[in-house]
N, C-alpha and C positions, 0 to 999 in steps of 0.2 A: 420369822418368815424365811429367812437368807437361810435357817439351817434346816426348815424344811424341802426346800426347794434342792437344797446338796443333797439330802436321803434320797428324792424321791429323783434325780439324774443319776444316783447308781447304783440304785434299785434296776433303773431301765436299761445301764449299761452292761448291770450284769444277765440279765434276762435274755441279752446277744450271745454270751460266751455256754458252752459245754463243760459239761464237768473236767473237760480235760483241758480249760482253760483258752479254746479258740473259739474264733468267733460261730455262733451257728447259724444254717442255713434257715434261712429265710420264710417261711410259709406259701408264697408265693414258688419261690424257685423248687423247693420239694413237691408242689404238686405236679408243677411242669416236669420235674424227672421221674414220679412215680406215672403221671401221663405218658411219658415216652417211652417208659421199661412195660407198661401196659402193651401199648400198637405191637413193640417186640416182639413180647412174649407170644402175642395172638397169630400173631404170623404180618400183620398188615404192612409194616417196616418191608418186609423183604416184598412184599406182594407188589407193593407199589413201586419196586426199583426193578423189581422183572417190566414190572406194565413200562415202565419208560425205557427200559432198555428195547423191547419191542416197538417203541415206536419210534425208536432211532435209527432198529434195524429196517423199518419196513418202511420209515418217512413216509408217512400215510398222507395223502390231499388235505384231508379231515381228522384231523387229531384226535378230536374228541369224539367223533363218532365210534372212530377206532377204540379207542379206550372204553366206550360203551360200550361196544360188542365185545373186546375183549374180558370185560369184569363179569356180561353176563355168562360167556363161555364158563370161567372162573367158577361157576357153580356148578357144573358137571362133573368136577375133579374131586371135588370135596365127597373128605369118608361116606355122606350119608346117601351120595348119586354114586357110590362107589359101586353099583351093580347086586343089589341084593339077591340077585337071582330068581325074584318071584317069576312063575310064567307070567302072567297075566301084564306085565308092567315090562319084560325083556325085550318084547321088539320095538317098545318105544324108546327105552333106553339104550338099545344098539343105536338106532336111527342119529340120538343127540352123540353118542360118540362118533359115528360117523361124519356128524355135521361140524361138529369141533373138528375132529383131525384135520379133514380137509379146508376148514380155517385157519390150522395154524400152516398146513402146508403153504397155503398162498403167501404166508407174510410176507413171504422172501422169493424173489426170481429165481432159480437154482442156479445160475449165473454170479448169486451172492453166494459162496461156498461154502460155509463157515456159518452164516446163520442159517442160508436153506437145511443143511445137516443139522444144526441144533432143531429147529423147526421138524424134522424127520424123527428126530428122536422124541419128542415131545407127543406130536402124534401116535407114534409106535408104543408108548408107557398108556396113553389112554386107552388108545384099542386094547391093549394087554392088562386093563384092570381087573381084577378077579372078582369073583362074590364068593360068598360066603362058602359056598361048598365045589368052587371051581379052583383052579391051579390055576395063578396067573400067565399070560401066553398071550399071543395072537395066533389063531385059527385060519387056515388057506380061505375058510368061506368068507370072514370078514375082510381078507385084504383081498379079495377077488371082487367083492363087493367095493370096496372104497377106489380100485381101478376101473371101475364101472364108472364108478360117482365122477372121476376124474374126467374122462375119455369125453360124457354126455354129457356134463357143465361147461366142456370147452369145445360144443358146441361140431365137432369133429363126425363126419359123416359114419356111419355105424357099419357099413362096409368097410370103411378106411382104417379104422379102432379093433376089429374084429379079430383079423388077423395078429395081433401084435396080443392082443389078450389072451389068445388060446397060446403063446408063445411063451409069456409068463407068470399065467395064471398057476393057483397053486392048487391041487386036490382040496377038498374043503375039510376035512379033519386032521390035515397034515400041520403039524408045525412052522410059526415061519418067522424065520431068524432076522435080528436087525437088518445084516446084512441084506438080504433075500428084499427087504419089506422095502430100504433105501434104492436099492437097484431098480426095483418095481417103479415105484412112482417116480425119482430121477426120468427114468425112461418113458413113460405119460407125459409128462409135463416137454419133454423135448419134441418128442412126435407130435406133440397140440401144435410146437410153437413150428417147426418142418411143414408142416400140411399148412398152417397157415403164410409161411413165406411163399410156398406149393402156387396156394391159392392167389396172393399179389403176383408170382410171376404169370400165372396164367391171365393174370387181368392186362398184363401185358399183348402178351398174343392174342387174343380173341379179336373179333370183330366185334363191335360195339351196336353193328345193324343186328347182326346174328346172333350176339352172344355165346357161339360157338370159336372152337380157333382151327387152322388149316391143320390135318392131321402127319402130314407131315413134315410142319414147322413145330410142333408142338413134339412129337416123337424125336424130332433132330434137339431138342432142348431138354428132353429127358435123355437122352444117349449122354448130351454132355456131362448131365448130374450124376451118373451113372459113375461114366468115367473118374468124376471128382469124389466120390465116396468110394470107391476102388483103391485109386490112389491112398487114403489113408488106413492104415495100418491098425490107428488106433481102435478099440473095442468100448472105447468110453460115447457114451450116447451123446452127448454135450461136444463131441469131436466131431460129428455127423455134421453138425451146424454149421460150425466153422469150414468144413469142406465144403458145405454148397457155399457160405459165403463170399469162398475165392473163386466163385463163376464170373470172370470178372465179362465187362463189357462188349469187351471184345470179342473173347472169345462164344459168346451166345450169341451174336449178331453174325460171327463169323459160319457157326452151325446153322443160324436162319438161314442166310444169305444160300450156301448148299441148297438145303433143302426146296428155297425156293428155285431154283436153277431146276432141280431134277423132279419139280413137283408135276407128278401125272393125278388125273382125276382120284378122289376117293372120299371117302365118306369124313363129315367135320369129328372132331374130337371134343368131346362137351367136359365141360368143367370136372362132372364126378368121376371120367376114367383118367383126366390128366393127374387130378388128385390123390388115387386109389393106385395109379403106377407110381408116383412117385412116392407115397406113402409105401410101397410096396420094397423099392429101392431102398427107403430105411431100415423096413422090418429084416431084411435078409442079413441087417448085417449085427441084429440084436441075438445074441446067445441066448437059448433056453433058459429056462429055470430047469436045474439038476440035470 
């Protein structure tokens, strides 16, 4: 029995070792790495470290909803929503690239530099997927369109948006370059967030019986703003901001206080022309497209 029990311990201790005399791996631990060179291989390994890197860039409220939306987005990119070009199926596939782009534009405030530009690129490789008998590109009509999508989801009076659209919109079968495409909506996304500071200062001024504000307290506070985007130099859109931001206290109280001294009769100033001048005050100082 004692010398069976020796055969049959190294029977099973050779049964560990490889022909080249080390021990071998395990059964267990070889499915766990031919499992993990699988997820690799398939892409899931990277897909899942973009998904958390995105949600580190955007620190969503909701985490997990975010990573819902964003895995189902994640199926619009793939070869086979890659745009085959059928007519009949084109305009709804524009639609879902359009509604990803501007998904992923939002991750990011464009105040976050570095991810908003990554986010811009991202968007721009989608719009610009090809089908099967297109050249890959983004076309002036689809980024004319996706500046649409922006201006009217952020809720911006279509008077106030208009102006600044024919400014740098692009022909619709013109080409249009990273550059061109970042410049664009950078500048969207700034005028959303201007018109709406626009809009809290006028909620300053107004009368709360009226709803309207005295037209020449309201005109003495866009002179000021005027003044303070004059003042800067800069041509970057994101520079705009920060120059109304140093309207400090003072000096707006010190333009009311004028205005009310020398105020003679005249007609109130309603919310949509305070917002549509100052909006106005942006657009003059946004460069063309070409």
């Amino acid at each position: 029995m004692a010398a069976v029990e020796k055969r049959r311990l190294a029977v099973a201790q050779a049964a560990n070792f490889t022909s080249s005399g080390r021990p071998g791996v395990s059964r267990a631990a070889a499915t766990a790495e031919s499992e993990e060179d699988f997820l690799r291989q398939v892409g899931v390994t990277e897909m899942l470290r973009a998904a958390l890197l995105k949600v580190l860039e955007a620190r969503p409220e909701e985490p997990i909803a975010f990573l819902a939306h964003y895995f189902e987005n994640m199926g619009l990119r793939s070869p086979a929503n890659g745009g085959a070009g059928e007519p009949p199926g084109q305009l709804l596939l524009q639609q879902q690239r359009l509604g990803r782009a501007l998904w992923h534009l939002r991750l990011a405030h464009h105040s976050q530099r570095t991810a908003f530009n990554n986010n811009v690129g991202v968007a721009y490789e989608c719009l610009s997927a090809s089908g099967r008998k297109k050249k890959p590109g983004l076309d002036g009509r689809t980024y004319s369109e996706l500046l649409k999508r922006i201006c009217r989801d952020g809720e911006a009076p279509e008077e106030v948006v208009a102006p600044l659209l024919r400014k740098i919109q692009c022909r619709d079968h013109e080409a249009v370059p990273l550059a061109v495409f970042r410049a664009g909506m950078l500048t969207c996304f700034v005028l959303l967030e201007f018109v709406a500071r626009a809009g809290a200062l006028y909620r300053l001024l107004e009368d709360p019986g009226l709803a309207v504000a005295d037209r020449h307290v309201g005109q003495a506070v866009l002179d000021t703003l005027e003044g303070a985007l004059q003042a800067s130099d800069d041509t970057a859109p994101a520079r705009y901001l920060e120059a109304g931001s140093r309207l400090g206290p003072d000096s707006l109280a010190l333009a009311m206080d004028r205005a009310l001294v020398a105020r003679r009769p005249s007609a109130p100033m309603t919310r949509e022309e305070f917002l549509e001048k100052a909006a106005a005050l942006f657009i003059a100082k946004v460069k063309p497209v070409g």
